[in-house]
N, C-alpha and C positions, 0 to 999 in steps of 0.2 A: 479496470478502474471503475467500472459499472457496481460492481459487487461492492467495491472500497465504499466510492459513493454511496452508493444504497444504503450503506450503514452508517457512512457520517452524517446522513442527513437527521438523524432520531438523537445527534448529539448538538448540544452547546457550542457555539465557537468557541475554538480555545487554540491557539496559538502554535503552541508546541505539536498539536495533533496534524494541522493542517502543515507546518513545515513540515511531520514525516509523512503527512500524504505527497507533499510536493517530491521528496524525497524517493517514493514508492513509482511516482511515475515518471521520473528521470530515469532509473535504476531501468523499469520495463522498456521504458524508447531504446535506451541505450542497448537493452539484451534484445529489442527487436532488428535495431540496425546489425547487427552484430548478423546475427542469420540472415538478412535481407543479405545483405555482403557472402555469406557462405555460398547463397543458392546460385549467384550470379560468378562466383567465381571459382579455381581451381581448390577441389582440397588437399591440403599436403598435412594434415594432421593439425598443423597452427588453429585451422578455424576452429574445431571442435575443442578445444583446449580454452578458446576465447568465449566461444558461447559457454561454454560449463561454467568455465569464471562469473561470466554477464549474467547467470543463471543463479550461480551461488548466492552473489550480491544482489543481488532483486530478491532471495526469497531472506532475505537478512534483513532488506530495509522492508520488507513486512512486516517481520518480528519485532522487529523495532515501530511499528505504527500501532502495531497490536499491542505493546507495552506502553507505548505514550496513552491510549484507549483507557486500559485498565489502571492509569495512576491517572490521569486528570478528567476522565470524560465524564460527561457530566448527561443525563435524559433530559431533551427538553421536550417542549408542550406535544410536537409530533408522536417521539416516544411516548409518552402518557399516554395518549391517545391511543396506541397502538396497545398496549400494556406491557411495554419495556418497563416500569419503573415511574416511579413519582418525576414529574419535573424539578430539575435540581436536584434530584439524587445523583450520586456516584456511582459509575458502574464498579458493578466487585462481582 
């Protein structure tokens, strides 16, 4: 979430982007518990099956925070500053 952050910060608030962040770090809690659970208990093949799952969907609700990015995100004054982009430009 360090990295996620790092890069929303040089963005706009906008809505849509922050619910698939929120989104990206439900996804990662949930593939953390998911192993925290394997290490502590027997494996009978289930676990592995469930982390893979936990795993698929976490790098999905990425892709999808990375598309909400590239249609609505917008540089602001941070970004400028850094030379992402004009403030208020779109990223493309």
């Amino acid at each position: 979430m360090r990295v996620v952050d790092g890069a929303l910060r040089f963005l706009e608030q906008d809505r849509g982007i922050w619910e698939a962040r929120r989104a990206v770090l439900e996804r990662l809690e949930s593939a953390a518990q998911r192993i925290d659970r394997d290490r502590t208990g027997l494996y009978d093949g289930r676990s592995k099956r469930a982390i893979e799952t936990a795993r698929a969907h976490a790098i999905q609700t990425i892709r999808d925070l990375q598309a909400q990015i590239m249609r609505h995100g917008c540089v602001n004054a941070a970004g400028d500053r850094v030379g992402l982009g004009k403030a208020g430009a779109t990223i493309s």
